[in-house]
C-alpha positions in Angstrom: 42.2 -3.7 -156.3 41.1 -5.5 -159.5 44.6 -4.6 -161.5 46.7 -7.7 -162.7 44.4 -10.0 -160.7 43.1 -13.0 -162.7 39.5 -13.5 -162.3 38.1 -16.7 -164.4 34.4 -15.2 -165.4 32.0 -18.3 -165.3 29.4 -18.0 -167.9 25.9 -20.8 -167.7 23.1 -21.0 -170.2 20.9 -18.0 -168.9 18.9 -15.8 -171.1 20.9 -13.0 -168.7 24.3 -14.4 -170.2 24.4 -11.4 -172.6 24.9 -9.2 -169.1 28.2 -11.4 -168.6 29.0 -9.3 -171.5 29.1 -5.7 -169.2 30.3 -7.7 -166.6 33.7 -8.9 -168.3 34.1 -5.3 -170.1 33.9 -3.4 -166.7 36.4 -5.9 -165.0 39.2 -5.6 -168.5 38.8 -1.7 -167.8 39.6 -1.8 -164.5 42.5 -3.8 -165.5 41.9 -7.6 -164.2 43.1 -10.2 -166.6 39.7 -12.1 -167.3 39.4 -15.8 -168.6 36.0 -16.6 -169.8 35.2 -19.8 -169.4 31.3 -21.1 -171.2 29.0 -23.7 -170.7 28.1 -25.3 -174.3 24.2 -24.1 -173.1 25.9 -20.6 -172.7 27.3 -20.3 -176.1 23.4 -20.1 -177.8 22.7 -17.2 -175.6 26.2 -15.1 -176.3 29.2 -15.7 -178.0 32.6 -16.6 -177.3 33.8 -14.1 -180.1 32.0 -11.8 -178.2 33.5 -12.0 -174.8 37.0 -12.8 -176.4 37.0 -9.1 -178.2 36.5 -8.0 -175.1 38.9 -9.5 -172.8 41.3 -10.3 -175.4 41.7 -13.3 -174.1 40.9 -17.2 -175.4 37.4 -18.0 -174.3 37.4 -21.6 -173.1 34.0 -23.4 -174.0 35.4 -27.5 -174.6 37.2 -29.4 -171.4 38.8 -31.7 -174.0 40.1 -28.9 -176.3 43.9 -28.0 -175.6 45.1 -24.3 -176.1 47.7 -22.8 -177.1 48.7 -21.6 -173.7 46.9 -24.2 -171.5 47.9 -27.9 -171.5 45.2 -28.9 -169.7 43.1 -25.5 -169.1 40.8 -26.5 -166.0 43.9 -27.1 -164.0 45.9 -24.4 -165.4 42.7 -21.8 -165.4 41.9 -23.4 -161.7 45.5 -22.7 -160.3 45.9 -19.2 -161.9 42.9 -18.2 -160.2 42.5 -15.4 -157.8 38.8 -15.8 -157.8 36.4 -17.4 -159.7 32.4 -16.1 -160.4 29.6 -17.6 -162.0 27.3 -14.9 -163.7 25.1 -15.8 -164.4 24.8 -19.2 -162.4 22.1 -21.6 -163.3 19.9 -23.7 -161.3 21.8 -26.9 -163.2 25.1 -25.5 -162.8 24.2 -24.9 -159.2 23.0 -28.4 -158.3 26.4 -29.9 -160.0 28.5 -28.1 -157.9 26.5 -28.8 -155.2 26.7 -32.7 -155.3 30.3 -32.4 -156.8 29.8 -33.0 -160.4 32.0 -32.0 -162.9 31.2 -33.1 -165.8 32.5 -29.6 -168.0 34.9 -27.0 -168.2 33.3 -24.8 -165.5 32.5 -27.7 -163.0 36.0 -28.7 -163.8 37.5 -25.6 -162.9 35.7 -24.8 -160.0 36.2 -27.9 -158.5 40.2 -28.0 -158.9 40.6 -24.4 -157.8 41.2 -23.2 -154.1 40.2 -19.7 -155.1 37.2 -17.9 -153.6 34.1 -19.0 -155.7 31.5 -16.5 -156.2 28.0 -17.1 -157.7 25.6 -15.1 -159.1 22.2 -17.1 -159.8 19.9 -15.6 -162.5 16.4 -17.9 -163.3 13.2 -17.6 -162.9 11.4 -16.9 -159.7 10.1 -20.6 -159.0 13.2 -22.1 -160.3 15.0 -19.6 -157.9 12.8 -20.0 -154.8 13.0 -23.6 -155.5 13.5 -25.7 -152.0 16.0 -28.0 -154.1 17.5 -25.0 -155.6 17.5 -22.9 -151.9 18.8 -26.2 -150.5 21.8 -26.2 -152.9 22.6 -22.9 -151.9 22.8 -23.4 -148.7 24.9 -26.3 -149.0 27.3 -24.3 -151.6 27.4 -21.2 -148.9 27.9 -23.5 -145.9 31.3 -24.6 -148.3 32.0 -21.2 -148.4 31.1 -20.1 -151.5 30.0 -16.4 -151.8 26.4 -16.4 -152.9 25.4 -12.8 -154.4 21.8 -12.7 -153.8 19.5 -12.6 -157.2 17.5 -9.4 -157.4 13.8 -8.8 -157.2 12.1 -7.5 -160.6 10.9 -8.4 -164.6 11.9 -11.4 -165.1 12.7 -13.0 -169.3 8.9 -14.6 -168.6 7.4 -11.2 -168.3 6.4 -12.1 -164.7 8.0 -10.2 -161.5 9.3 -11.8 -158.4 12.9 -13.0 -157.6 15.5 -14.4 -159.6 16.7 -11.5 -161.7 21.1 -11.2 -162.2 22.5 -9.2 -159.1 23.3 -5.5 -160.6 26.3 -5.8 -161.9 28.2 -2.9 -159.8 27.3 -5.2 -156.7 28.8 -8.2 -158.5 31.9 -6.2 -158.9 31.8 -5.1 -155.6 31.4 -8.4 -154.3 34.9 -9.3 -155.8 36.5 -6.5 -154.7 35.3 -7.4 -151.4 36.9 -10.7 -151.8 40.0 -9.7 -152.8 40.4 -7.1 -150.2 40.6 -9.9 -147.5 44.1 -9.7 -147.0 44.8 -6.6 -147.9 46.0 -3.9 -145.3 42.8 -3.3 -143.6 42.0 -7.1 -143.2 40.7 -7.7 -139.4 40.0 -3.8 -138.9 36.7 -2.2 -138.1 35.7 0.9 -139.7 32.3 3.2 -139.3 32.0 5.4 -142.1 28.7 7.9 -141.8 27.6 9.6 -145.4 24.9 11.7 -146.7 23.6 14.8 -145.4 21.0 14.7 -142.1 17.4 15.9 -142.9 15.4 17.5 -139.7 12.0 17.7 -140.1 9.8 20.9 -140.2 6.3 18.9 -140.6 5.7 15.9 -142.0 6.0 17.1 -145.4 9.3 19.5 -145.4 12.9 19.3 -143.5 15.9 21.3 -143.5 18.5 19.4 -145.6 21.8 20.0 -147.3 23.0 19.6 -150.6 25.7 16.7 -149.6 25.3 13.1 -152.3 26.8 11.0 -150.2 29.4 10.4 -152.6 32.5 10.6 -150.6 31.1 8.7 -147.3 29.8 6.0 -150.2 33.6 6.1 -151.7 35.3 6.1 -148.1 33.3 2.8 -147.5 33.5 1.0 -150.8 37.4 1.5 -150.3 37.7 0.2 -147.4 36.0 -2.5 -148.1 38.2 -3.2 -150.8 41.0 -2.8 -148.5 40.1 -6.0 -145.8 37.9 -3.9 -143.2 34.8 -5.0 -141.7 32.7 -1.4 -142.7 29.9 -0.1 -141.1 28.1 2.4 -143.2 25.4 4.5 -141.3 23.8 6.9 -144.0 21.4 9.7 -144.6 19.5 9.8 -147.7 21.1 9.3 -150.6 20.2 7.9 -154.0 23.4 6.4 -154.7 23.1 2.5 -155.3 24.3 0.4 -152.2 27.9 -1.0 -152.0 28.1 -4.4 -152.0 29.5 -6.2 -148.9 29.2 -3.4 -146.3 26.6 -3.5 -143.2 24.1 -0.3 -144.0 22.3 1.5 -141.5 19.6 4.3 -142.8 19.1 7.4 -140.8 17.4 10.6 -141.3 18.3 13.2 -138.3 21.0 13.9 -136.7 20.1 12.2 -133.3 19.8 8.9 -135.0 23.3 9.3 -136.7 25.0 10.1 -133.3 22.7 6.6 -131.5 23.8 4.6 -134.8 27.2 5.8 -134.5 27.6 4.9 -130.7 26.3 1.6 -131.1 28.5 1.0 -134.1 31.7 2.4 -132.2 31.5 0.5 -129.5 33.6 -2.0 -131.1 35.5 0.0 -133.9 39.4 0.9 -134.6 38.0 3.9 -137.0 35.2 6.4 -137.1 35.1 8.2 -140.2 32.4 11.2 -140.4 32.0 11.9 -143.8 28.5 12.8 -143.4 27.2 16.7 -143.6 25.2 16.7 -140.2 22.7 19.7 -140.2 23.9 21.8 -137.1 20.4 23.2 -136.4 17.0 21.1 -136.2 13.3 22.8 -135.8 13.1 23.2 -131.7 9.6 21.6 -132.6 8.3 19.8 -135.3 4.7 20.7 -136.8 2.0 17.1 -136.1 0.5 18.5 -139.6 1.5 19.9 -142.7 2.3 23.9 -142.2 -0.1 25.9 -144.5 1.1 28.9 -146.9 -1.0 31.4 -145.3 1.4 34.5 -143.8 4.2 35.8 -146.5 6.4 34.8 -144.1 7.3 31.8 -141.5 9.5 31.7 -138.6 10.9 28.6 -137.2 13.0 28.4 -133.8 16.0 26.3 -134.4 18.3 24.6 -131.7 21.5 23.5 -132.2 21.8 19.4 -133.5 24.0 16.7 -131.2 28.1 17.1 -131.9 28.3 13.6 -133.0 32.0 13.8 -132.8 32.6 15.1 -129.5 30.0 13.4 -128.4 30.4 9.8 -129.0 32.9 8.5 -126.7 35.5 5.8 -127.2 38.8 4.8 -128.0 39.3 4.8 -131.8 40.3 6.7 -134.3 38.2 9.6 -135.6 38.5 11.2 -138.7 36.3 14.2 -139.8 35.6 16.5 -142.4 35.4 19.9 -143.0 33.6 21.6 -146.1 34.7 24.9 -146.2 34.0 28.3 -148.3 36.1 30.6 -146.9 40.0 30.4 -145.1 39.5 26.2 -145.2 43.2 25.2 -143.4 42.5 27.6 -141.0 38.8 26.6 -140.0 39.8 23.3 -140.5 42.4 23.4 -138.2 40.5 24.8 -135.1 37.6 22.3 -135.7 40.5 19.6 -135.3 41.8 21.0 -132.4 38.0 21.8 -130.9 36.9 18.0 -131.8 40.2 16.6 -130.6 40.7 14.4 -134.2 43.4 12.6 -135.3 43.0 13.5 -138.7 40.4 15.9 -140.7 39.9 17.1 -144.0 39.3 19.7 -145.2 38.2 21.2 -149.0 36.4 24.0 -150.8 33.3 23.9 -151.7 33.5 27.0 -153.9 35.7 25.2 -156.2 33.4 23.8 -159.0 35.4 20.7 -159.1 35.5 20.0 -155.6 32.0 21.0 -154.0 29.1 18.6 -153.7 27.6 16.2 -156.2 30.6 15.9 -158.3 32.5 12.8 -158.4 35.7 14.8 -158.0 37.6 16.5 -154.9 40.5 18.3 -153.5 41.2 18.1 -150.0 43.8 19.1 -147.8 44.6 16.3 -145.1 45.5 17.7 -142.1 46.3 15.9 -138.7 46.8 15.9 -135.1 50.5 16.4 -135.2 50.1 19.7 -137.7 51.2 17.5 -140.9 49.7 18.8 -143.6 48.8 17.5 -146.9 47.9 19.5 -149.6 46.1 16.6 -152.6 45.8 17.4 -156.4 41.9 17.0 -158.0 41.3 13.2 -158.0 38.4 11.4 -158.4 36.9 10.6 -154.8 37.6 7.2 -155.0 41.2 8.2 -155.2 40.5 10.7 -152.3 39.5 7.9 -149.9 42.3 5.7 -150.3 44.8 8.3 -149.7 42.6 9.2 -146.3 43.2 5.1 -145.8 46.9 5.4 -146.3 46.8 7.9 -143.1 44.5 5.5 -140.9 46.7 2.9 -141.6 49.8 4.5 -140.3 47.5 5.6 -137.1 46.8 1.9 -136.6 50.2 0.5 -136.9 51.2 3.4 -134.1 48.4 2.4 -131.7 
């Protein structure tokens, strides 16, 4: 998503300027032309040398100085744009743009550019909580700028409360997010489940599975990236959050399947990712059980079949982890759930099992195409699944 887009990397004179540094790295890696632009306040707190090595690029610091490849950069910067953030973003900064001031490079570019703004404040907690500041926020947010909330924690004046940078994998998610807008999934609904159900014994103990999360976490981040509007209902995990997807946290199974039915009720795409326990205690213990027999029993009844369950008219897409004859077991479970697409891999295969940030699946679907993927990372694995929803769509 981010390769050969142009994102113009606002940087303001906050003592969390030196994470702009991470910021602009991560972005050049993922192969985004970046073009720093710094507020004279911001060069004290980082260099331009500094973010030039990294981006390779001119860092842009004076409205009035001409460049080599920019007549008149705040117009040229502006207009080459695909989006523009601010992180870290300032109270100050944030008031000029507010009451249309442009009296810099930055304010300058922002305010000649029709690309998507986004703004990452970082200050300190009373600055931040502010009415005047909050005020200005709402005004730039009611403009549509895209305001990425600051986070809660130790602040540069040793004191803890709100105004801290937004992690930086939610600021890059965030643009993702934005630049995904038009892309093929734009307009489309998609409930992506993750995580592995826990059913509890006694307050104390369940009976859990050893799924991360990671592929429902990379199903939703890519389509997230790819336009939808994603719903991501999730067991315990303790991956960090994507950035612009609506989370729901469950534990059992029987609040996935009522999370999933109330999220499908408007969906083009159901995608179970998740590793639902199939059994659950028939009862669960008020108190903690005590070790006192060498042995304990526990009666267990099957958990709700949240696929063939959860009625509705959308796509449904499941998975099948598999240790033994996987295109084979996967196939009947398509055929039993009535799926338009499952896959399937196995979870013998060191590289493809859970926890790992790898897989290799077999994609097989409802009208006995089958699919056979190399090891890819599964980031890479979710957007192939994508390229199969996509064609469903465009058939429905």
């Amino acid at each position: 998503m981010l390769a050969n887009k142009t994102i113009v990397l606002g940087i303001t004179g906050s003592l969390a300027a030196y994470k702009a540094a991470n910021i602009a790295s991560k972005l050049t890696q993922a192969g985004a032309r970046v073009e720093v632009v710094m507020t004279e306040s911001a060069t004290k707190f980082i260099t331009p040398l500094t973010l030039g090595s990294i981006t390779s690029r001119l860092v842009v610091t004076n409205l009035f100085e001409l460049t080599p490849e920019f007549n008149v950069p705040h117009i040229a910067l502006a207009e080459a744009a695909d989006v523009v953030v601010i992180a870290p973003a300032t109270a100050s900064v944030i008031a000029k743009l507010a009451a249309g001031i442009s009296d810099d490079m930055l304010t300058c570019t922002v305010l000649a550019t029709k690309a998507p703004i986004i703004i990452a404040p970082a200050m300190s907690a009373n600055m931040f909580q502010n009415p005047i500041t909050q005020d200005n926020l709402a005004k730039l947010n009611a403009r549509g700028f895209i305001i990425v909330g600051s986070a809660y924690g130790r602040l540069a004046s040793g004191k803890i409360g709100l105004g801290r940078l937004a992690e930086i994998e939610k600021i890059i998610g965030t643009i993702n997010q934005v630049l995904g807008r038009s892309s093929d999934l734009a307009g489309k609904r998609i409930v992506v489940t993750a995580g592995g159900t826990q059913e509890p014994i006694d307050p104390v103990r369940h009976i859990g599975n050893r799924s991360s999360g990671k592929m429902g976490y990379a199903m939703a981040e890519a389509a997230r990236d790819r336009g939808a509007e994603v719903k991501l209902i999730t067991a315990p995990t303790s991956l960090p959050e994507p950035a612009g997807v609506n989370i729901t946290h469950i534990e059992t199974a029987t609040q996935m399947k009522k999370a999933v039915a109330e999220a499908t009720a408007q969906a083009d795409t159901l995608i179970m990712a998740a590793a639902v326990a199939d059994y659950q205690p028939k009862s669960i213990a008020k108190a903690k059980i005590k070790k006192k027999t060498p042995t304990l029993t526990l009666e267990l009844v099957r958990t709700p079949d949240i696929l063939t369950e959860v009625k509705g008219d959308f796509i449904r897409v499941g998975f099948a982890a598999e240790s033994e004859d996987v295109v084979a077991n996967a196939r009947q479970k398509l055929e039993k759930k009535k799926l338009d697409l499952i896959v399937a891999n196995d979870i013998t295969d060191k590289d493809s099992g859970f926890g790992v940030d790898t897989n290799k699946v077999t994609i097989i679907s409802r009208d006995g195409k089958v699919e056979s993927l190399p090891l890819l990372t599964k980031r890479e694995v979710a957007d192939k699944i994508l390229d199969r929803v996509v064609e469903l769509l465009a058939k429905r």
